[in-house]
Predicted model as a PDB file, atoms N, CA, C, CB and O in Angstrom, pLDDT in the B-factor column:
MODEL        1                                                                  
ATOM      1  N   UNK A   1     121.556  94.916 117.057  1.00 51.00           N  
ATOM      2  CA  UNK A   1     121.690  94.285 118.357  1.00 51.00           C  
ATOM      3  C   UNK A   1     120.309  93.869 118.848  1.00 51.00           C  
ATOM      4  CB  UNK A   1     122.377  95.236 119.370  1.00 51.00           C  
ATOM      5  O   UNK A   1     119.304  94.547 118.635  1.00 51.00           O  
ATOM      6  N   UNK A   2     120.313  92.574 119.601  1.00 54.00           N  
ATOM      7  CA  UNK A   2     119.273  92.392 119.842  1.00 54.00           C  
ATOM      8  C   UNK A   2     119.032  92.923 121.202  1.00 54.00           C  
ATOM      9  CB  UNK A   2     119.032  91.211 119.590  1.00 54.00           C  
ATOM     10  O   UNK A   2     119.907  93.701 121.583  1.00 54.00           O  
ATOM     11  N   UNK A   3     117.676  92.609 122.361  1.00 60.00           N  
ATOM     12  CA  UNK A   3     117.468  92.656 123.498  1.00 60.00           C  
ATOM     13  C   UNK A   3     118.500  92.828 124.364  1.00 60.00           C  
ATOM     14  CB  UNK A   3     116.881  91.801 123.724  1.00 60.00           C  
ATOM     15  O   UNK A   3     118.581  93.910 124.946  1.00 60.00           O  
ATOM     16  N   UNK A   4     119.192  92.097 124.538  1.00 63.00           N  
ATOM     17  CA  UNK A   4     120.486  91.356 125.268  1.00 63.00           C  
ATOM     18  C   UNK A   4     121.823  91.950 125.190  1.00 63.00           C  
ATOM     19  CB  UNK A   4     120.716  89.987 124.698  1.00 63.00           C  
ATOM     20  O   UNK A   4     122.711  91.508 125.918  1.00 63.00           O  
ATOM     21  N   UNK A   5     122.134  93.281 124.059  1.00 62.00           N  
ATOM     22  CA  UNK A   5     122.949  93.701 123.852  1.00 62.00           C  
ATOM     23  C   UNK A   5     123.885  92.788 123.398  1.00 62.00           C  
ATOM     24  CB  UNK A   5     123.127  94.330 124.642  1.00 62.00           C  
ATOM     25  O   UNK A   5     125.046  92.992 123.752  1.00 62.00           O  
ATOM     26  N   UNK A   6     123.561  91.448 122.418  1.00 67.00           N  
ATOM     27  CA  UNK A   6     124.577  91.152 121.292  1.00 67.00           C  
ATOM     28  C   UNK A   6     124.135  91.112 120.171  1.00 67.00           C  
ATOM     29  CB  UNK A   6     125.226  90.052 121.358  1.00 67.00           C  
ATOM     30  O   UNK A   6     122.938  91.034 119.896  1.00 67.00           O  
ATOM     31  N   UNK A   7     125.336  91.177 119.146  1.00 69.00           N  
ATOM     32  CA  UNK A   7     125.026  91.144 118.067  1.00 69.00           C  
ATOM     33  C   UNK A   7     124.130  90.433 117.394  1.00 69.00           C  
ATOM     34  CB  UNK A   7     125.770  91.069 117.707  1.00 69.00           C  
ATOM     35  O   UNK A   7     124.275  89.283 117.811  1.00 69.00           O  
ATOM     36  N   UNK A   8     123.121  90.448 116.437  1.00 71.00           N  
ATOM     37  CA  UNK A   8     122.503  89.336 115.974  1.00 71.00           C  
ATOM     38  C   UNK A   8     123.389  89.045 114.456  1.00 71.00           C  
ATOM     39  CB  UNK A   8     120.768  89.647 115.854  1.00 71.00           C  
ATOM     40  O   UNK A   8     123.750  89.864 113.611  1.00 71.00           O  
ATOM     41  N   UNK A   9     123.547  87.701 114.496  1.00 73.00           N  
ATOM     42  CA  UNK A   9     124.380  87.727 112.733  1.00 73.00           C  
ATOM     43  C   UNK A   9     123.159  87.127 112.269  1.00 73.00           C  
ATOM     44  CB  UNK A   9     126.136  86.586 112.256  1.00 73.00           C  
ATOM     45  O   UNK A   9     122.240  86.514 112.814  1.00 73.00           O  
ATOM     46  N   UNK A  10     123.507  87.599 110.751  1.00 69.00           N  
ATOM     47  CA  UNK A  10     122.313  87.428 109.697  1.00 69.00           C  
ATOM     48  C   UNK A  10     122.922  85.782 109.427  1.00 69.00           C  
ATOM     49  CB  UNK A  10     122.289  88.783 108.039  1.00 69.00           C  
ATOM     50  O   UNK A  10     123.966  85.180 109.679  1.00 69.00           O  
ATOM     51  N   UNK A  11     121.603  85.469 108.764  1.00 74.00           N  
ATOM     52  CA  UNK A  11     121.837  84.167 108.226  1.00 74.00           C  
ATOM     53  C   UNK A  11     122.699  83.496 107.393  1.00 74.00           C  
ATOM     54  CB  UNK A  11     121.082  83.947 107.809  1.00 74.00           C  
ATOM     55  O   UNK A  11     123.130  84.303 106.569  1.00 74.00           O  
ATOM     56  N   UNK A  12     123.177  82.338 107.212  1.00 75.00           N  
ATOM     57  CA  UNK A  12     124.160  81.968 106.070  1.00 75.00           C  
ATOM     58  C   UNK A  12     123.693  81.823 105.239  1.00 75.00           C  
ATOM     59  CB  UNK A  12     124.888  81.050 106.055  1.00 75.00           C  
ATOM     60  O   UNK A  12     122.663  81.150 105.180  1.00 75.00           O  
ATOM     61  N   UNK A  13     124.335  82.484 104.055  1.00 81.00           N  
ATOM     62  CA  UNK A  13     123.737  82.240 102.519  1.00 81.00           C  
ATOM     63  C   UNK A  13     123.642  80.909 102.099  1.00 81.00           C  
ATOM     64  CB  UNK A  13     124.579  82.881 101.424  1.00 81.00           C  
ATOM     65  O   UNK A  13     124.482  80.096 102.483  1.00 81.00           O  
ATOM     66  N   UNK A  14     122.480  80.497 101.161  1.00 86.00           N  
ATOM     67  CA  UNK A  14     122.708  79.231 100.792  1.00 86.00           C  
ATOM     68  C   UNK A  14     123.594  79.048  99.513  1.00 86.00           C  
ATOM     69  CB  UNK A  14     121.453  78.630 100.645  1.00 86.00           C  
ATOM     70  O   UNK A  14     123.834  79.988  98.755  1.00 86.00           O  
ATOM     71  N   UNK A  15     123.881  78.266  99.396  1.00 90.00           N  
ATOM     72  CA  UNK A  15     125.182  78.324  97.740  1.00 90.00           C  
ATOM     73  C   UNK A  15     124.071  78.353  96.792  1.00 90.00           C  
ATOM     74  CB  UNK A  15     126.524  76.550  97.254  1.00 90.00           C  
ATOM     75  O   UNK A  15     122.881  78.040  96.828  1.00 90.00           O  
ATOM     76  N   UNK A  16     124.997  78.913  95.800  1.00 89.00           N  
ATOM     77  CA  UNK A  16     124.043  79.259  94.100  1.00 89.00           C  
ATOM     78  C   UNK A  16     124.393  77.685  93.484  1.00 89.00           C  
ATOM     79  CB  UNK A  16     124.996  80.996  92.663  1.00 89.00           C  
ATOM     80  O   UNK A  16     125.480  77.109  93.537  1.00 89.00           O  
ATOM     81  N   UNK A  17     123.555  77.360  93.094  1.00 93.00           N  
ATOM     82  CA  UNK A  17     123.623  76.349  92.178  1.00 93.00           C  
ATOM     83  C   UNK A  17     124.772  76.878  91.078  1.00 93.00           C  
ATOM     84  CB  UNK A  17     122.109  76.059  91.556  1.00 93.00           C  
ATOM     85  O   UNK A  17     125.527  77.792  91.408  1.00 93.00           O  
ATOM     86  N   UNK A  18     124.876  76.205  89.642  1.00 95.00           N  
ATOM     87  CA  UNK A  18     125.554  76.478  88.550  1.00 95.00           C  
ATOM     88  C   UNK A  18     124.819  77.034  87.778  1.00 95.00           C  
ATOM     89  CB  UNK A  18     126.105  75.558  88.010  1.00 95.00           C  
ATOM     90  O   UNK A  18     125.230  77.858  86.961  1.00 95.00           O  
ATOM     91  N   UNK A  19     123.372  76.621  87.920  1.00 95.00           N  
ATOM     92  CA  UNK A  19     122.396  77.318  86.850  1.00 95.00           C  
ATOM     93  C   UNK A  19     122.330  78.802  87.052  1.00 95.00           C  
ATOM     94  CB  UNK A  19     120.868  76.755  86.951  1.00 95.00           C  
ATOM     95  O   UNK A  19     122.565  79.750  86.302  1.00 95.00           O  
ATOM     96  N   UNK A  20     121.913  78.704  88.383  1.00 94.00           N  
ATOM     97  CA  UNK A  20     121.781  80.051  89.329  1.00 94.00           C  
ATOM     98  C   UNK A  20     122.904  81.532  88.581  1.00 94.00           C  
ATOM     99  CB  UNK A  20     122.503  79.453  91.265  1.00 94.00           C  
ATOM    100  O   UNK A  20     122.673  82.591  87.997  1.00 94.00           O  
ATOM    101  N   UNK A  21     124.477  80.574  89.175  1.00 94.00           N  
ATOM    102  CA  UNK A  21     125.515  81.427  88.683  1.00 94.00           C  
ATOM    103  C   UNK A  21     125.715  81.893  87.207  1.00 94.00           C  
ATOM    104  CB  UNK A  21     126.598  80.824  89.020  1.00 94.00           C  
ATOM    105  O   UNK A  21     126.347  82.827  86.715  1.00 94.00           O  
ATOM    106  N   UNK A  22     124.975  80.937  86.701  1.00 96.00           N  
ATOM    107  CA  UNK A  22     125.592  81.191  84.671  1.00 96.00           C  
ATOM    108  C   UNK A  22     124.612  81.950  84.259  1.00 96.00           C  
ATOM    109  CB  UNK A  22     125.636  79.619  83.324  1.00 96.00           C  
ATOM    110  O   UNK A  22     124.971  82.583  83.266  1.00 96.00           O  
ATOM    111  N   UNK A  23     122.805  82.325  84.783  1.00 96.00           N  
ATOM    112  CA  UNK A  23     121.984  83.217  84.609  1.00 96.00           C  
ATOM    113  C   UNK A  23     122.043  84.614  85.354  1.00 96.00           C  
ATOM    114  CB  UNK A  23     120.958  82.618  84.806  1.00 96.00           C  
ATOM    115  O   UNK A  23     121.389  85.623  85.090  1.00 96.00           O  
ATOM    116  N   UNK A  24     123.135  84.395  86.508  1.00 95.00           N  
ATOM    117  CA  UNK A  24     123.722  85.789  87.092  1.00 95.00           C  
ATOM    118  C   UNK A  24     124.253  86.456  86.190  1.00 95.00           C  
ATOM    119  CB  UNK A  24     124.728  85.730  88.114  1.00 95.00           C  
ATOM    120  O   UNK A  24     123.923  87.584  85.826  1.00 95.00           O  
ATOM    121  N   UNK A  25     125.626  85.389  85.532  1.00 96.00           N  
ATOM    122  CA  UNK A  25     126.856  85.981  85.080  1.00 96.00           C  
ATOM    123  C   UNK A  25     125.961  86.332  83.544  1.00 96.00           C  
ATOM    124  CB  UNK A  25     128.476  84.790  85.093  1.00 96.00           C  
ATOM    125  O   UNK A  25     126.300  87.436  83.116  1.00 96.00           O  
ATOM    126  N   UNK A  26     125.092  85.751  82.805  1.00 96.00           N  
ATOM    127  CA  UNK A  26     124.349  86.443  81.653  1.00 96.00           C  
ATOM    128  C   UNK A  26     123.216  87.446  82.085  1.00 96.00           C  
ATOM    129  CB  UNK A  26     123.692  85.346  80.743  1.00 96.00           C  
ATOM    130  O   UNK A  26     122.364  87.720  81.239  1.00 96.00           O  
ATOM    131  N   UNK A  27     123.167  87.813  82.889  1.00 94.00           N  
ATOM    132  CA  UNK A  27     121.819  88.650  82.983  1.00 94.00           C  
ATOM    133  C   UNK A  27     123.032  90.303  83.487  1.00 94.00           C  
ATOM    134  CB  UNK A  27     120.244  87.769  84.654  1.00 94.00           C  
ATOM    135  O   UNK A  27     122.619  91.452  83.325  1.00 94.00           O  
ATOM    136  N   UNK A  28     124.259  90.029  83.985  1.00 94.00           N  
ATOM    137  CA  UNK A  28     125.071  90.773  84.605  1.00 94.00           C  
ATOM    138  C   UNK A  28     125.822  91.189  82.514  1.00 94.00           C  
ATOM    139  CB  UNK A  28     126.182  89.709  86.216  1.00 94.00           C  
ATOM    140  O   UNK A  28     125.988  92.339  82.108  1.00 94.00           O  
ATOM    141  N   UNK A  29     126.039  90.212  81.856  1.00 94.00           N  
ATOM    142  CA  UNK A  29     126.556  90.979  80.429  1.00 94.00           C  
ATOM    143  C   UNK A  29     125.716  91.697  79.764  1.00 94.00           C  
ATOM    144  CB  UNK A  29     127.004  90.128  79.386  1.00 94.00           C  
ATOM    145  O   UNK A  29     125.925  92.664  79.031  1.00 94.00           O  
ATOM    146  N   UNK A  30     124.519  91.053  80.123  1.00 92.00           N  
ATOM    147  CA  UNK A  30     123.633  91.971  79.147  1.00 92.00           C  
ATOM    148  C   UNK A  30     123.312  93.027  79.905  1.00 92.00           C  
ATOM    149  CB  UNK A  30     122.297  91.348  78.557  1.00 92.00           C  
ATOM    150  O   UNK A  30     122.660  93.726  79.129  1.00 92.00           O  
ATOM    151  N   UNK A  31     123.380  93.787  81.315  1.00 90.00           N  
ATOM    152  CA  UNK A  31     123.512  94.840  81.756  1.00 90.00           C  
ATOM    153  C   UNK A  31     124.095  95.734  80.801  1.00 90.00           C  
ATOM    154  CB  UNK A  31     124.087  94.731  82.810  1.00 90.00           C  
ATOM    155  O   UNK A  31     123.632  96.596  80.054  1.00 90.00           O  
ATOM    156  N   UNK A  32     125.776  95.079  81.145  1.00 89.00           N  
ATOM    157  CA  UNK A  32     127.051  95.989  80.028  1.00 89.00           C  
ATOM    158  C   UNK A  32     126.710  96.305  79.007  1.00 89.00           C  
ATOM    159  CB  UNK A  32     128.296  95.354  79.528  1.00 89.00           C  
ATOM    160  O   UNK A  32     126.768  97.483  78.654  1.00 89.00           O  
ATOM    161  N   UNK A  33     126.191  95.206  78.131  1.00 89.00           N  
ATOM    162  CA  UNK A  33     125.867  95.540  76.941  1.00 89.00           C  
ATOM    163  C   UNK A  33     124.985  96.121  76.832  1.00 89.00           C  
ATOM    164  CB  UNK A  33     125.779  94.824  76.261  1.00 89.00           C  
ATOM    165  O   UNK A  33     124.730  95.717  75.697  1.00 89.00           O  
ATOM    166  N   UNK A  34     123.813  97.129  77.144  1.00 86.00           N  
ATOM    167  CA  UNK A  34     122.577  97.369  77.193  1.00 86.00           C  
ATOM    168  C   UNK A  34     123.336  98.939  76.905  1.00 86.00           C  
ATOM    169  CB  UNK A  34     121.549  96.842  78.614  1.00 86.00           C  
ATOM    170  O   UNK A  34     124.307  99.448  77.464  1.00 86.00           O  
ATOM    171  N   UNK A  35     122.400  99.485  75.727  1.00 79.00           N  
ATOM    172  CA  UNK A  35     123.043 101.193  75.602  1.00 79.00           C  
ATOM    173  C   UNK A  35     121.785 102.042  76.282  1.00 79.00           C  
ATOM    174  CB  UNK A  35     123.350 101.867  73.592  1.00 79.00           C  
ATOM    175  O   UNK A  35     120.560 101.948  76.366  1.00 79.00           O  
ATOM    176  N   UNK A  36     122.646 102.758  76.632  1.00 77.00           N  
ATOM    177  CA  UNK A  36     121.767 103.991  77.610  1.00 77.00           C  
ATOM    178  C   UNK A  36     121.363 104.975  76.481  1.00 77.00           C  
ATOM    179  CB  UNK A  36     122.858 104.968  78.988  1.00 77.00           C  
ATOM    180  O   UNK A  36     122.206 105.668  75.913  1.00 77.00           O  
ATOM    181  N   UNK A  37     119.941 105.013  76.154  1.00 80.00           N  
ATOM    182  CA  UNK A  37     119.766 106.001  75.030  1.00 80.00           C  
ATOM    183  C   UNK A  37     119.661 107.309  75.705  1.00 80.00           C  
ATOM    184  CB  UNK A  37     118.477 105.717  74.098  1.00 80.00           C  
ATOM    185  O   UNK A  37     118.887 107.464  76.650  1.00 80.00           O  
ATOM    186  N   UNK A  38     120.674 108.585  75.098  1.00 82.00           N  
ATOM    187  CA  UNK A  38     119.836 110.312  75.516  1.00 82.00           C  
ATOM    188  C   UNK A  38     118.943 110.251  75.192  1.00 82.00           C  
ATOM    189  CB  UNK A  38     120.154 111.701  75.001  1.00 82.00           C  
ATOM    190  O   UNK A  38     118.575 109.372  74.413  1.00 82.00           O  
ATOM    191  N   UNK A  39     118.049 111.357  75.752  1.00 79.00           N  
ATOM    192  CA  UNK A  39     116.822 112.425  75.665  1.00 79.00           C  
ATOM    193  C   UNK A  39     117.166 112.868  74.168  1.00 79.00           C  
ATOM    194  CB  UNK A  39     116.847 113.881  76.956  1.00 79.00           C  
ATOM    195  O   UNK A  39     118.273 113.308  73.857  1.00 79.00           O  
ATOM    196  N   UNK A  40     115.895 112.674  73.095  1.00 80.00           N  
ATOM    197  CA  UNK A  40     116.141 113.442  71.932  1.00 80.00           C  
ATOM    198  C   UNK A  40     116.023 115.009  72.569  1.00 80.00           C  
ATOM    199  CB  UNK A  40     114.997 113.043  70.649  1.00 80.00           C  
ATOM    200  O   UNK A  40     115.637 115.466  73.645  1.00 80.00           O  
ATOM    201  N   UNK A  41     116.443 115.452  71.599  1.00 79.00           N  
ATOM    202  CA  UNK A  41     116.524 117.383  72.287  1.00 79.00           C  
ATOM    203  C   UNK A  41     115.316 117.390  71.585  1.00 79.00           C  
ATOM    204  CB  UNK A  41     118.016 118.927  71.699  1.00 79.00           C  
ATOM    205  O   UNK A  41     115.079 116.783  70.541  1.00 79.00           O  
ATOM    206  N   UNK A  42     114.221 118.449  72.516  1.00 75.00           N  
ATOM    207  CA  UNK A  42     113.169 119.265  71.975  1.00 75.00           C  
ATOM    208  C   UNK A  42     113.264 120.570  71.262  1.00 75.00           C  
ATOM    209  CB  UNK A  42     112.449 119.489  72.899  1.00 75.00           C  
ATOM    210  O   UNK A  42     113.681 121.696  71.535  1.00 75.00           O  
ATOM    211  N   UNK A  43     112.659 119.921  70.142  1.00 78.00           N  
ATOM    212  CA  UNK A  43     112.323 121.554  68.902  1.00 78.00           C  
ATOM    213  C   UNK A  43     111.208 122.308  68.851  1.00 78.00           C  
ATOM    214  CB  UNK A  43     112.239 121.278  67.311  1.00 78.00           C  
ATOM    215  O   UNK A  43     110.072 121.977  68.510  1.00 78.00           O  
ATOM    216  N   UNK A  44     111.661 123.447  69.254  1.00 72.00           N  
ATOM    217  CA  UNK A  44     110.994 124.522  69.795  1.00 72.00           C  
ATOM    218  C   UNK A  44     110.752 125.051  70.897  1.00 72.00           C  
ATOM    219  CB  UNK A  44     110.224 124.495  69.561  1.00 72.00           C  
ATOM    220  O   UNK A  44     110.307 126.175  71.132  1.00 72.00           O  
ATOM    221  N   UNK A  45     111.197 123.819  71.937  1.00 68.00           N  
ATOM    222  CA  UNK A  45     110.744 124.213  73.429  1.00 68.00           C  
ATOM    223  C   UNK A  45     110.566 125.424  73.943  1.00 68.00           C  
ATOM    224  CB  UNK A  45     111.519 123.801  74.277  1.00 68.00           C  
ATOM    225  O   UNK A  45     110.562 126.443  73.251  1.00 68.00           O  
ATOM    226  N   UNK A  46     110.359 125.398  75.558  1.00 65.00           N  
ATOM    227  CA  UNK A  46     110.159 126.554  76.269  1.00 65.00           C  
ATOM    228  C   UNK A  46     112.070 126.972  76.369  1.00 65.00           C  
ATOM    229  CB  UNK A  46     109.118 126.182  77.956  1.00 65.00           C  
ATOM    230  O   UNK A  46     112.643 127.932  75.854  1.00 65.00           O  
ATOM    231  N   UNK A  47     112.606 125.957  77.137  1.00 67.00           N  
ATOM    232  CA  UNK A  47     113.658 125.790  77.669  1.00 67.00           C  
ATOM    233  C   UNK A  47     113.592 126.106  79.104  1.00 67.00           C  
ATOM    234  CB  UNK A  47     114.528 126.425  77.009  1.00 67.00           C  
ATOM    235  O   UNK A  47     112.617 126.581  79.688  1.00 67.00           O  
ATOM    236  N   UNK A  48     114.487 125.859  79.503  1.00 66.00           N  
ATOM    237  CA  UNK A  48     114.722 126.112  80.733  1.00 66.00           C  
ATOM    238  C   UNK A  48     114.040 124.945  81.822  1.00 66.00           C  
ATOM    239  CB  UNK A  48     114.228 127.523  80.902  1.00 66.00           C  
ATOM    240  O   UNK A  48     113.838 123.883  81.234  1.00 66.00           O  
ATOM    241  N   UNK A  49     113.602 124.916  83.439  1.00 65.00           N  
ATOM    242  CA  UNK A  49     113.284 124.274  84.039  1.00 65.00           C  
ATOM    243  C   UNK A  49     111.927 123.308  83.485  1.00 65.00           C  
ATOM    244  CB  UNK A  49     113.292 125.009  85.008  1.00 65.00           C  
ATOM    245  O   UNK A  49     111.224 123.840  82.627  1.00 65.00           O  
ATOM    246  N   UNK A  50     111.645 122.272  83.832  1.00 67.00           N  
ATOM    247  CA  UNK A  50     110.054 121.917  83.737  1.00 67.00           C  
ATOM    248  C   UNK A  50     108.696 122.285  84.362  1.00 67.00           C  
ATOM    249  CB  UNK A  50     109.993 120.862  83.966  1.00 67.00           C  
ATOM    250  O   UNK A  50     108.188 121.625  85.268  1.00 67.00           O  
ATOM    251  N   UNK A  51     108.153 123.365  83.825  1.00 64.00           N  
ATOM    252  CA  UNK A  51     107.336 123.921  84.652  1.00 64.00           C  
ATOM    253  C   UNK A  51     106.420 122.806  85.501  1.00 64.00           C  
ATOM    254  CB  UNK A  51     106.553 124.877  83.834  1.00 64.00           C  
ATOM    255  O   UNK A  51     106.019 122.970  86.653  1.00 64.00           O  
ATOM    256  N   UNK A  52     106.217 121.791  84.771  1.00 65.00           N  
ATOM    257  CA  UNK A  52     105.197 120.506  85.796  1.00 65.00           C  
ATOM    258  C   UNK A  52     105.990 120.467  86.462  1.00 65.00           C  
ATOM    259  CB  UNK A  52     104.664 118.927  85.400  1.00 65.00           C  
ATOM    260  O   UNK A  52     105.514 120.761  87.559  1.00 65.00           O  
ATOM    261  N   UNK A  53     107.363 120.213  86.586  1.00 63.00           N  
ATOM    262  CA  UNK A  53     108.503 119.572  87.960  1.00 63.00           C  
ATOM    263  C   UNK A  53     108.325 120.809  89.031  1.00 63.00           C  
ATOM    264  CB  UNK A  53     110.637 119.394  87.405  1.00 63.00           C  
ATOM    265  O   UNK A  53     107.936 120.661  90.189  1.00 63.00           O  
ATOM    266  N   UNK A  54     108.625 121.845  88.521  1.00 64.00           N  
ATOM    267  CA  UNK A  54     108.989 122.829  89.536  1.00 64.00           C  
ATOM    268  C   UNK A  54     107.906 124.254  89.746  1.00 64.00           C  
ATOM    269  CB  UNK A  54     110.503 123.303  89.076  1.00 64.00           C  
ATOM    270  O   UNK A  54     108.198 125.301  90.324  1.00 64.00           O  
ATOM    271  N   UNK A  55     106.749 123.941  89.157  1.00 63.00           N  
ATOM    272  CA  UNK A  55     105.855 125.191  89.037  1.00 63.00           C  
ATOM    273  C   UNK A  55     105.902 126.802  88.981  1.00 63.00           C  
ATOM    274  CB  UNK A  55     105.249 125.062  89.874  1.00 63.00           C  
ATOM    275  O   UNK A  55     105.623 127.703  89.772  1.00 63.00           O  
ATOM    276  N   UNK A  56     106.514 126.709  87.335  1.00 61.00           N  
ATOM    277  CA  UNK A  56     106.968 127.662  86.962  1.00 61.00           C  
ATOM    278  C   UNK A  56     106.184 128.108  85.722  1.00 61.00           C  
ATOM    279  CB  UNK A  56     108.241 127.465  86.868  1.00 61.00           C  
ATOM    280  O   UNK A  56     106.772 127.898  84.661  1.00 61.00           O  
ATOM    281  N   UNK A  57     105.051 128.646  85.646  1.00 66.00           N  
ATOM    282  CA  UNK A  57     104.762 128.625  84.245  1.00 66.00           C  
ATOM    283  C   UNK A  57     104.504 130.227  83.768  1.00 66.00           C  
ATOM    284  CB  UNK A  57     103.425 127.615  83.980  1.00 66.00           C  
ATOM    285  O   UNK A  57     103.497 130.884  83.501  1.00 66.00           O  
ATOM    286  N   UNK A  58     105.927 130.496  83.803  1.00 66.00           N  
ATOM    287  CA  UNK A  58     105.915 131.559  82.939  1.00 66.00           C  
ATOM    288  C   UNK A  58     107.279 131.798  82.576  1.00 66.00           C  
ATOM    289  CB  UNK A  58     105.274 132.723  83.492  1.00 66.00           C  
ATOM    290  O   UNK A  58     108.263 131.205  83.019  1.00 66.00           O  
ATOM    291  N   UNK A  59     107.248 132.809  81.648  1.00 65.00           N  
ATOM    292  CA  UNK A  59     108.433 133.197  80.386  1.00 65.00           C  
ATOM    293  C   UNK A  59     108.827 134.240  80.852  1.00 65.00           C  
ATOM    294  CB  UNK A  59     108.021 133.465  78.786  1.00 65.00           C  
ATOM    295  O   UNK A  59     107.875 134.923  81.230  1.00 65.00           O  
ATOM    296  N   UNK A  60     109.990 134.804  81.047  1.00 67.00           N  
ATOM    297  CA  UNK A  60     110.509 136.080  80.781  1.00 67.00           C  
ATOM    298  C   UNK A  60     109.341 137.250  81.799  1.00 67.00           C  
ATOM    299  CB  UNK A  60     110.496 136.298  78.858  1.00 67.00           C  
ATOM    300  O   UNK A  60     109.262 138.434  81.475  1.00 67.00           O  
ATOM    301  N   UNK A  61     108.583 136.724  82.919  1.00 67.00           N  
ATOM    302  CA  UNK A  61     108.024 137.522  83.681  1.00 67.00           C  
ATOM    303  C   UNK A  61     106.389 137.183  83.266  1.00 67.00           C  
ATOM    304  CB  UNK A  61     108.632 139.020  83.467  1.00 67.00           C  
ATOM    305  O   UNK A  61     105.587 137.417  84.169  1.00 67.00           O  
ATOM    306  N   UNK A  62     105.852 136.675  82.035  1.00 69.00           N  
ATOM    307  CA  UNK A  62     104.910 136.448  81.457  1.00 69.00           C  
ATOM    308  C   UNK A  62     104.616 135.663  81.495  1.00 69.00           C  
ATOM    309  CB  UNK A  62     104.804 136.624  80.715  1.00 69.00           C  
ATOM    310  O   UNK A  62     105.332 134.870  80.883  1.00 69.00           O  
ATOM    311  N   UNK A  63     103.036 134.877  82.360  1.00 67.00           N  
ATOM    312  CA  UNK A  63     102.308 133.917  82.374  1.00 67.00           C  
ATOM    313  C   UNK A  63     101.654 133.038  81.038  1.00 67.00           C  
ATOM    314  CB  UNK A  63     101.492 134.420  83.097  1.00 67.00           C  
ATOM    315  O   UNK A  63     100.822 133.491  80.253  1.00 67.00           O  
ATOM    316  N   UNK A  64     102.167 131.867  81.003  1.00 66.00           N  
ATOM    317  CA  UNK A  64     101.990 131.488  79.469  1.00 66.00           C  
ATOM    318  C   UNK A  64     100.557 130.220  80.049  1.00 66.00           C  
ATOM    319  CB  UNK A  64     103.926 130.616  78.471  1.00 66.00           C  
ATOM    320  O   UNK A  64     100.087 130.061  81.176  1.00 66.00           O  
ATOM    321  N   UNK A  65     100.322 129.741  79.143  1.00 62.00           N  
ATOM    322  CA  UNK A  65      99.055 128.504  78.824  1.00 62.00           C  
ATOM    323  C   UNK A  65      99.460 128.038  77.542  1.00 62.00           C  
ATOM    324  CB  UNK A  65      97.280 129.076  78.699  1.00 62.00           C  
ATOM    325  O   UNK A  65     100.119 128.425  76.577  1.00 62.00           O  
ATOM    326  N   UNK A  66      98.830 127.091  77.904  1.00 56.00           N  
ATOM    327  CA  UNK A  66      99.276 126.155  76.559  1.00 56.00           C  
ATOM    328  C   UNK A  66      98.302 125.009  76.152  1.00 56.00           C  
ATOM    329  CB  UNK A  66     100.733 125.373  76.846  1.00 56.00           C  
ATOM    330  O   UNK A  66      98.562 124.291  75.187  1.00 56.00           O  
TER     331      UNK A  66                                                      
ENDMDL                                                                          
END                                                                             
């Protein structure tokens, strides 16, 4: 709302060209198609939380370094 207590309406969109729309509608498939790779699993890790994320750096009661 503006000053005045009415609404303000947003602007009118301008129309998409055809080019516009056919680089939407391909940039929108190759989204879909795009594979989400997992996290390889770590061998050997600590496990558990990330001590950088959450400042935890120790084991089982025991302060580790690394």
């Amino acid at each position: 709302m503006d000053n005045q207590g009415i609404a303000a309406t947003p602007p009118a969109a301008k129309p998409l060209s055809a080019a516009a729309k056919r680089a939407l509608a391909e940039a929108e498939a190759r989204r879909k198609a795009e594979k989400v790779e997992k996290a390889a699993p770590e061998i050997g890790g600590r496990g558990g939380a990330d001590p950088a994320r959450f400042g935890d750096w120790e084991i089982n009661g025991r302060a580790i370094d690394f």
